[in-house]
MIDOSE-1310 file (N, C-alpha, C; in nm, 2 decimals, decimal comma, always signed):
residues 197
xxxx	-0,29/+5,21/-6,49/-0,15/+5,24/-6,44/-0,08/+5,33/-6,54; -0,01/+5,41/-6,50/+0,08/+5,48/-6,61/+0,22/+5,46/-6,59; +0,23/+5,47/-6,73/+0,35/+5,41/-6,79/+0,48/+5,46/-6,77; +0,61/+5,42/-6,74/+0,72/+5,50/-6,71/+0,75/+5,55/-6,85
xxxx	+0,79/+5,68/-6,76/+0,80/+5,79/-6,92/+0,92/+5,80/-6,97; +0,98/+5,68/-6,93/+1,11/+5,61/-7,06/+1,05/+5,55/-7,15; +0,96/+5,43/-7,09/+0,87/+5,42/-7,20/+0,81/+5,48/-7,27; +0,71/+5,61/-7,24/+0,65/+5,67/-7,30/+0,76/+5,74/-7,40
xxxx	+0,85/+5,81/-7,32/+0,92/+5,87/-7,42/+1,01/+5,78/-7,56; +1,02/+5,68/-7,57/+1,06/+5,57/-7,66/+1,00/+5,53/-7,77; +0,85/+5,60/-7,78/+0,80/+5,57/-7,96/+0,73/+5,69/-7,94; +0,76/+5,75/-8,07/+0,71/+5,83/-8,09/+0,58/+5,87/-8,14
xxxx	+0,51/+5,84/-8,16/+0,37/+5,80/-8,16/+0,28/+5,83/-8,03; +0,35/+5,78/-7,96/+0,24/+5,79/-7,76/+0,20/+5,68/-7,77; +0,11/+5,68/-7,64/+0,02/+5,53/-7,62/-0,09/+5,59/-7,53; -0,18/+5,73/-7,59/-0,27/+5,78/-7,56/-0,42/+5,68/-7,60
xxxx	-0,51/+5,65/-7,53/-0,59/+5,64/-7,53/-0,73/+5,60/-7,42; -0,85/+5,57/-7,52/-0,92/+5,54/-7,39/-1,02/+5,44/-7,42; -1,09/+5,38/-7,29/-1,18/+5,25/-7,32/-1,30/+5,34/-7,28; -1,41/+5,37/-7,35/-1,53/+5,41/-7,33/-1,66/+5,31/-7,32
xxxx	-1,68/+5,25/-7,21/-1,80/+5,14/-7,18/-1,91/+5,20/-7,19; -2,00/+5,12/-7,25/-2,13/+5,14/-7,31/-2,21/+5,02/-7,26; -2,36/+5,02/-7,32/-2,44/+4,91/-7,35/-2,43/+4,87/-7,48; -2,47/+4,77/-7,53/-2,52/+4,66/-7,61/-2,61/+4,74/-7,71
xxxx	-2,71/+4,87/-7,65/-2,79/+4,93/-7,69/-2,74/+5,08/-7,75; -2,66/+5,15/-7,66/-2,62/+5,24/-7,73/-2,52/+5,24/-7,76; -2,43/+5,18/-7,80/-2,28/+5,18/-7,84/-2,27/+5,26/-7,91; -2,33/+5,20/-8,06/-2,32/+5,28/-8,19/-2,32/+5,46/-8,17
xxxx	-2,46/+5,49/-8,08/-2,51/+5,66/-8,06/-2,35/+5,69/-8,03; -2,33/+5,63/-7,90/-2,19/+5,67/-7,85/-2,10/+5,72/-7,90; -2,07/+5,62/-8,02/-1,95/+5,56/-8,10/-1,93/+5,73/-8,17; -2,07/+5,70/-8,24/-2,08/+5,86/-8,36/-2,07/+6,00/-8,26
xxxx	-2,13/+6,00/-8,14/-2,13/+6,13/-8,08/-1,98/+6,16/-8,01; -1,93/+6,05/-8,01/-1,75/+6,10/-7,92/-1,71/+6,10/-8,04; -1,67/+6,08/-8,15/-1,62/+6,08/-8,32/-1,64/+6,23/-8,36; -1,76/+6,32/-8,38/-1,83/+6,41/-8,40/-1,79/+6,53/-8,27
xxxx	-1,78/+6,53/-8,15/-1,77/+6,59/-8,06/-1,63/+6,61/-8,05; -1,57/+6,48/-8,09/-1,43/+6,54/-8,04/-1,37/+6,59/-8,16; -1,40/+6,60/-8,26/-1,34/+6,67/-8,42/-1,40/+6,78/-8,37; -1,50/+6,83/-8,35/-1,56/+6,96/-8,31/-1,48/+7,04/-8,21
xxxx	-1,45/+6,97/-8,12/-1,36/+7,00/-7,96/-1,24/+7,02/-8,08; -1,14/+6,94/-8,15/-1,02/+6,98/-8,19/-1,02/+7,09/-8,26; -1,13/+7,07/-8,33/-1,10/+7,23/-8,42/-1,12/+7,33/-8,34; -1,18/+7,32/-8,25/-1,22/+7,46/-8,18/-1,09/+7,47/-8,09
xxxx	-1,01/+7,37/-8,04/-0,87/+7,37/-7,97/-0,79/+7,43/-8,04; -0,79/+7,42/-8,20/-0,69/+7,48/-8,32/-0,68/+7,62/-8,30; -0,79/+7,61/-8,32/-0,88/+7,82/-8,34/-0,82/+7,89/-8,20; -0,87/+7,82/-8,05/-0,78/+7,89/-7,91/-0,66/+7,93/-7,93
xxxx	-0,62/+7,80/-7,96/-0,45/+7,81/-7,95/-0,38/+7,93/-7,98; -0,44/+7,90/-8,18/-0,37/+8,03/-8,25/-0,39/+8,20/-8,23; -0,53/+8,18/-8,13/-0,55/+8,28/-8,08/-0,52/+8,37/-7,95; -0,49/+8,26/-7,88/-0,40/+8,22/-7,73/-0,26/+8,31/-7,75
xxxx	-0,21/+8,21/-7,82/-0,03/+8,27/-7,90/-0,06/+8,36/-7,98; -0,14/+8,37/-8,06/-0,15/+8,48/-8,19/+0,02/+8,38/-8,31; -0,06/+8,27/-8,29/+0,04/+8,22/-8,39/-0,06/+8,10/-8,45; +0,04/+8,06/-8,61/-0,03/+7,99/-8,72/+0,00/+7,81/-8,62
xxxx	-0,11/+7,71/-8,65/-0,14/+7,61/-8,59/-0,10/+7,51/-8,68; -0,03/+7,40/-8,67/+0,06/+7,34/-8,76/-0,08/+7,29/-8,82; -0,15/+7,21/-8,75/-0,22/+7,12/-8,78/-0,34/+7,20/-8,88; -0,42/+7,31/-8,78/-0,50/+7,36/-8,88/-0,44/+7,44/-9,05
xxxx	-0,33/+7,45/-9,04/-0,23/+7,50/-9,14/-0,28/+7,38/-9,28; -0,19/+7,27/-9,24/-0,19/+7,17/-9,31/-0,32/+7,06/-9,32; -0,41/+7,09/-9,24/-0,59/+7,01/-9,25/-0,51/+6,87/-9,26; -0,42/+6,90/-9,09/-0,40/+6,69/-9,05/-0,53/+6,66/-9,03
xxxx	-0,58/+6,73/-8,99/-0,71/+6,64/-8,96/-0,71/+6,65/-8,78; -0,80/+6,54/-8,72/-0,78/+6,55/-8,56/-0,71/+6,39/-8,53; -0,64/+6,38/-8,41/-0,57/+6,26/-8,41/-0,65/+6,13/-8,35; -0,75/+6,08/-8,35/-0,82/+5,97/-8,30/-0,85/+5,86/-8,42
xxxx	-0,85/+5,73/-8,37/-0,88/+5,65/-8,44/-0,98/+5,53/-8,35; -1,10/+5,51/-8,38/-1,23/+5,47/-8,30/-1,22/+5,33/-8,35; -1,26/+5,26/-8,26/-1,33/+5,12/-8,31/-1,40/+5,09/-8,18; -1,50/+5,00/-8,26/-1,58/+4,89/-8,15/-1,55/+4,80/-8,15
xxxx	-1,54/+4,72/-8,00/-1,53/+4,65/-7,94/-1,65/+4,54/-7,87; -1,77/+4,55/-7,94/-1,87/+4,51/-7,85/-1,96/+4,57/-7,80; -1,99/+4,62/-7,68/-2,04/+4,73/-7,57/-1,92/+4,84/-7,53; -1,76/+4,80/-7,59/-1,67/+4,89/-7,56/-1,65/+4,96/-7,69
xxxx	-1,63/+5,11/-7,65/-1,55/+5,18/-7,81/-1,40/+5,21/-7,73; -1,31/+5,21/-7,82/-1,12/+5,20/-7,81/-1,10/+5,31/-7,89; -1,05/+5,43/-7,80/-1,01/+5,53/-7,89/-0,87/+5,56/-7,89; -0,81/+5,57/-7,96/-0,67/+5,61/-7,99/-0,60/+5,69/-8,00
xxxx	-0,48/+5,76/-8,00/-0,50/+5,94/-8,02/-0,33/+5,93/-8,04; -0,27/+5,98/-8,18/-0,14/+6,03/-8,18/-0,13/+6,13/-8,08; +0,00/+6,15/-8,07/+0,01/+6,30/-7,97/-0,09/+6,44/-7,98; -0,10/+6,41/-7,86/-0,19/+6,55/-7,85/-0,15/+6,69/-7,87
xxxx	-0,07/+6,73/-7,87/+0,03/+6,85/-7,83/-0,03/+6,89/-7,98; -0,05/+7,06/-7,94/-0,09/+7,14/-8,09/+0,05/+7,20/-8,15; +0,12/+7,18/-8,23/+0,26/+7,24/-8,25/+0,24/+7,42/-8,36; +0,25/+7,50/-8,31/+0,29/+7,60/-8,34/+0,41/+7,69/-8,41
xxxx	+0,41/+7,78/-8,50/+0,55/+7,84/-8,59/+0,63/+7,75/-8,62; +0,54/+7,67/-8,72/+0,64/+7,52/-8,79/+0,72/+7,46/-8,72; +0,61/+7,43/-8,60/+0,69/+7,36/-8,52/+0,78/+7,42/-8,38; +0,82/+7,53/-8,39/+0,86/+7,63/-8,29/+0,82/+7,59/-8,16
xxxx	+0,69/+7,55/-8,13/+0,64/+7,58/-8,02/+0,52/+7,49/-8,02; +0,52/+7,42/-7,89/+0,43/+7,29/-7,85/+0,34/+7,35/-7,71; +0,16/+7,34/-7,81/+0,10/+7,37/-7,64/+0,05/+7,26/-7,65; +0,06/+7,20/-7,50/+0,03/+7,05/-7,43/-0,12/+7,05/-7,33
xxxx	-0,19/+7,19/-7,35/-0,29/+7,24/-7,26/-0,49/+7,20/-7,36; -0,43/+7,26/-7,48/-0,56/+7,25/-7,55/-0,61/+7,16/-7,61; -0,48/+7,06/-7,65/-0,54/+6,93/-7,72/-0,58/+6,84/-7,59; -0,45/+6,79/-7,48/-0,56/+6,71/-7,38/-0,70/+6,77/-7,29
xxxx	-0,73/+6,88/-7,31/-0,86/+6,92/-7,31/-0,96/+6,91/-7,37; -0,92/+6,93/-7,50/-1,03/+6,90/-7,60/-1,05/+6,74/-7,55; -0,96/+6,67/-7,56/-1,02/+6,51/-7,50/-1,11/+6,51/-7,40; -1,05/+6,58/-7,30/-1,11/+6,58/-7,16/-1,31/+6,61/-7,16
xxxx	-1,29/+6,74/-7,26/-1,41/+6,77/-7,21/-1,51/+6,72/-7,26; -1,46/+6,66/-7,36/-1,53/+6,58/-7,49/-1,56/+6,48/-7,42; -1,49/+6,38/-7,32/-1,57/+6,29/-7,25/-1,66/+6,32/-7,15; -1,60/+6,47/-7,10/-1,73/+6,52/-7,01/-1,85/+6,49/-7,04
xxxx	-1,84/+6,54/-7,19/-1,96/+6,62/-7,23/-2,05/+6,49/-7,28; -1,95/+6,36/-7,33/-2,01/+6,24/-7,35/-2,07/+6,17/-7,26; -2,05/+6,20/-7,15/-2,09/+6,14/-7,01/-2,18/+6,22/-6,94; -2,20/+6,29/-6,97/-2,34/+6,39/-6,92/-2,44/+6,38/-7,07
xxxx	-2,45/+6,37/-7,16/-2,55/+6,29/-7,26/-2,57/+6,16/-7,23; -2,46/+6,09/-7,21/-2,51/+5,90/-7,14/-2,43/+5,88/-7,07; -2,54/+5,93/-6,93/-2,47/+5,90/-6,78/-2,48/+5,76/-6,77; -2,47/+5,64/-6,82/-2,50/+5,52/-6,77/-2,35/+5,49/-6,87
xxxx	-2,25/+5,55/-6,94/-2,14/+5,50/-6,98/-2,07/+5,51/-6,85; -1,92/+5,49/-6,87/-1,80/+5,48/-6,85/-1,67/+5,52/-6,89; -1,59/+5,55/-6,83/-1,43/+5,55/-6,93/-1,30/+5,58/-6,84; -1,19/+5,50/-6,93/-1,09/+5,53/-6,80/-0,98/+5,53/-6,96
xxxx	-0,90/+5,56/-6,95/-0,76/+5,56/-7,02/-0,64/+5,65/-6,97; -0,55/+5,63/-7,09/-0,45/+5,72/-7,07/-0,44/+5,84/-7,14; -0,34/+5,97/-7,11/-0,29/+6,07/-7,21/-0,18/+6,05/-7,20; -0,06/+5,97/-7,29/+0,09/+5,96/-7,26/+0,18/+6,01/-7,37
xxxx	+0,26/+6,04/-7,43/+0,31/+6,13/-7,50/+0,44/+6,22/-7,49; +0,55/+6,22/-7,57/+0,65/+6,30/-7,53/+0,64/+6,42/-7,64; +0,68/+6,47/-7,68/+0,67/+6,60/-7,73/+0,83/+6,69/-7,72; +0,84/+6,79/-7,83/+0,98/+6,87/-7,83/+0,95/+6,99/-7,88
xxxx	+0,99/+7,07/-7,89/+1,00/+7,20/-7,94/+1,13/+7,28/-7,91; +1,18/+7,41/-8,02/+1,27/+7,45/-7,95/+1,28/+7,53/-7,81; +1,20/+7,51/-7,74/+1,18/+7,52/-7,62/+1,24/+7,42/-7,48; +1,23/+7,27/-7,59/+1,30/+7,19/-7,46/+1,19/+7,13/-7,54
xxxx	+1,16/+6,97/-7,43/+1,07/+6,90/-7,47/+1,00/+6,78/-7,33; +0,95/+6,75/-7,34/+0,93/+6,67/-7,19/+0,80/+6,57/-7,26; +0,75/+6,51/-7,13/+0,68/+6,35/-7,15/+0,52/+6,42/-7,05; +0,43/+6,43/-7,17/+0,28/+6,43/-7,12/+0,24/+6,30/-7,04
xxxx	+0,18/+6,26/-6,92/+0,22/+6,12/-6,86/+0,07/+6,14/-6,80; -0,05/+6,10/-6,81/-0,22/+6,11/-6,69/-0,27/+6,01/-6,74; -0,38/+5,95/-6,61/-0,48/+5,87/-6,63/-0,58/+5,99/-6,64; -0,72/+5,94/-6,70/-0,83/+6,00/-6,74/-0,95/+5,89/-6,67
xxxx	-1,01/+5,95/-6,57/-1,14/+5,85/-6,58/-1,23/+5,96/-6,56; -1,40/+5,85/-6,55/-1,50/+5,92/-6,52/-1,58/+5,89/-6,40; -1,48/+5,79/-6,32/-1,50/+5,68/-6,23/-1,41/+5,78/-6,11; -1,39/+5,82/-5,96/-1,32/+5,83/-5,88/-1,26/+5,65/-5,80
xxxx	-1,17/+5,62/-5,87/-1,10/+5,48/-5,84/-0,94/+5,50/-5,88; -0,97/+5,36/-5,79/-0,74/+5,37/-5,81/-0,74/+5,32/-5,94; -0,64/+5,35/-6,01/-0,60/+5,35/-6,15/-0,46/+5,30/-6,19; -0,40/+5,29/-6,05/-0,26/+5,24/-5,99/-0,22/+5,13/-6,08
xxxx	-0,32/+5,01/-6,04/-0,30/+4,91/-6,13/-0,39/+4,85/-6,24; -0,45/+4,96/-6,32/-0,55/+4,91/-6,39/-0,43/+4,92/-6,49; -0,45/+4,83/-6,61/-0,40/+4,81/-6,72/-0,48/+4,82/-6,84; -0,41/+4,87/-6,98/-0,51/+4,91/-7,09/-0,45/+4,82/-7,18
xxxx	-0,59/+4,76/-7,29/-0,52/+4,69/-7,34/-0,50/+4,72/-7,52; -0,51/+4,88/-7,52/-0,49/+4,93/-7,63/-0,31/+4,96/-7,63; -0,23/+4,96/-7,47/-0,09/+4,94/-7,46/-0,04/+4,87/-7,52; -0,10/+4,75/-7,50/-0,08/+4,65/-7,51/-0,05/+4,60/-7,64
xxxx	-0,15/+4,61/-7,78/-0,16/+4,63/-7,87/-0,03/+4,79/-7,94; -0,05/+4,89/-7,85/+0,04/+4,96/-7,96/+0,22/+4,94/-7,93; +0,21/+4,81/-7,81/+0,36/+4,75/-7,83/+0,38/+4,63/-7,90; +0,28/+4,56/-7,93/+0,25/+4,49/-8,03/+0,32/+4,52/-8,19
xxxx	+0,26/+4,62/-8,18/+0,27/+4,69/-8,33/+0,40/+4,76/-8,30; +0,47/+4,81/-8,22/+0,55/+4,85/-8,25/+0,67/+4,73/-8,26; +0,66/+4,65/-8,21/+0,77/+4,55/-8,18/+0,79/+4,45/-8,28; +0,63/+4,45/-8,39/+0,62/+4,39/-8,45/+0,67/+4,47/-8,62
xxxx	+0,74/+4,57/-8,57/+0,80/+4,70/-8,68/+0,93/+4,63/-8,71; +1,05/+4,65/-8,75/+1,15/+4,62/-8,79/+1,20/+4,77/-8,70; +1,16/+4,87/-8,79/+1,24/+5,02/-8,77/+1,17/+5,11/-8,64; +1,06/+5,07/-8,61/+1,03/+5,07/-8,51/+1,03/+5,04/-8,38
xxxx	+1,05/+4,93/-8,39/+1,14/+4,83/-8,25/+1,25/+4,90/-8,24; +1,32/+4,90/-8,32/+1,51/+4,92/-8,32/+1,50/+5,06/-8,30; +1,42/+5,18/-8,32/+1,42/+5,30/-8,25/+1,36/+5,30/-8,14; +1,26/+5,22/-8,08/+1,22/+5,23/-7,94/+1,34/+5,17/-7,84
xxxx	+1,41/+5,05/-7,88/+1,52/+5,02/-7,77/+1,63/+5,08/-7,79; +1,66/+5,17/-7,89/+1,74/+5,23/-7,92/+1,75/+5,41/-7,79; +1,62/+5,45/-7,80/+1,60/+5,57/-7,69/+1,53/+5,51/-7,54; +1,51/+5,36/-7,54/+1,51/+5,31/-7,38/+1,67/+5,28/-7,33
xxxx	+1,74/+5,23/-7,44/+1,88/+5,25/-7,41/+1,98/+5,42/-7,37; +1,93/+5,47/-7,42/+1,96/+5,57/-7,42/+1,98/+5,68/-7,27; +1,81/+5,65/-7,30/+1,74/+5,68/-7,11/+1,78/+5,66/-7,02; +1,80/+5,53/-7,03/+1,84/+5,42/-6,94/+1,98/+5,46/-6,90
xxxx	+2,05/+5,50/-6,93/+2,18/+5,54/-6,87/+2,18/+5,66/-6,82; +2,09/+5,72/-6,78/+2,05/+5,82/-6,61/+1,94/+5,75/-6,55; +1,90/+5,61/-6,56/+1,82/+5,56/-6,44/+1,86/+5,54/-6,32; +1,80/+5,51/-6,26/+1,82/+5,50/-6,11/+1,72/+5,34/-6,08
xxxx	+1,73/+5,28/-5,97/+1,72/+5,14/-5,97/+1,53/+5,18/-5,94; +1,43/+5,27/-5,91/+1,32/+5,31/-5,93/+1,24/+5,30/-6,04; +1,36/+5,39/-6,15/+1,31/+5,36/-6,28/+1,35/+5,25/-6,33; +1,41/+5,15/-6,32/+1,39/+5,02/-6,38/+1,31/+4,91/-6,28
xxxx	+1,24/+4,97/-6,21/+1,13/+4,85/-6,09/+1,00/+4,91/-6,18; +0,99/+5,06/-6,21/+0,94/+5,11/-6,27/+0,86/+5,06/-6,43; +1,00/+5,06/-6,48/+0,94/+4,99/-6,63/+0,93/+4,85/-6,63; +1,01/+4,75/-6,50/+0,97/+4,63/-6,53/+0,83/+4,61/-6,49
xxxx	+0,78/+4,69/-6,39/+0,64/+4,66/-6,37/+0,55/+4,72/-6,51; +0,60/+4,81/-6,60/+0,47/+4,82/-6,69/+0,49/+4,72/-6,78; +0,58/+4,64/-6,80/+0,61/+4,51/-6,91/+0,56/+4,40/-6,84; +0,58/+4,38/-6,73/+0,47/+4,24/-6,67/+0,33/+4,23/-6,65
x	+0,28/+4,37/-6,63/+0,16/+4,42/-6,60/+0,10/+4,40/-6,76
């Protein structure tokens, strides 16, 4: 299910990620080839960009690094992902096209090496630039299925952590408040369904 993008737009962080099902047997292969593939995919997303625009890449500027954080689960790997958005001219300018690609194809490409996985998550994320700024909001699978009501429970966990912040809490209800005074009675059927869900 995806998330109302009051919520998304409310921590800044995002709540991008994905559940990649495996076996018992290859997890591990898995684990290291989407880790490896997708640092490969980001850098090479760095290099497009600034070539795309013909402008300096915040991220390859300053060697952030790529934004995922992996764990196993079992036969599941849980991947994580700060905002995807590549930010350009210190910030100037947000492309929202090459980083959730690099994700994308990266699972392609994980899933045509072990056709016997799986995976479904989210890309959620707001983003700004002096351009304006807006809310990155998709399900991702490798499955054709409704996704309507599937729930993730890496959400679940990064409201956890956030609620379990002091300064973090008090800025996410601070911009749901905020929001919230141009909703419409949609957008609050909206967000109550992703808090009960």
């Amino acid at each position: 299910m995806k998330l109302s993008d009051i919520i998304v737009a409310s921590y800044v962080e995002g709540f991008s990620g994905v559940n990649i099902y495996c076996t018992d047997t290859n997890v591990d292969d898995v684990s290291s080839d989407f880790e490896n593939m997708f640092e490969e995919a980001w850098n090479t997303a760095m290099d497009d960009v600034e070539k795309d625009y013909d402008a300096v890449c915040v991220g390859k500027q300053e060697e952030i690094g790529n934004p995922a954080s992996v764990k196993k689960e079992g036969a599941q790997i849980v991947a994580t992902f700060e905002p995807l958005s590549l930010m350009l001219n210190e910030g100037a300018r947000a492309d929202n096209d090459y980083g959730p690609n690099a994700l994308k194809d990266t699972l392609k490409n994980l899933k045509e090496k072990y056709p016997d996985i799986s995976y479904e998550g989210l890309i959620a994320y707001e983003y700004s630039d002096q351009h304006g700024g807006d809310v990155v909001n998709e399900e991702i699978s490798s499955e054709k299925t409704d996704l309507s009501s599937k729930t993730y429970g890496f959400v679940g966990d990064i409201l956890a952590s956030v609620f379990n912040d002091e300064f973090f809490a008090e800025e996410f209800w601070e911009k749901m408040e905020w929001q919230l005074e141009d909703a419409d009675e949609d957008d609050f059927k909206e967000i109550m369904s992703n808090f009960i869900a």
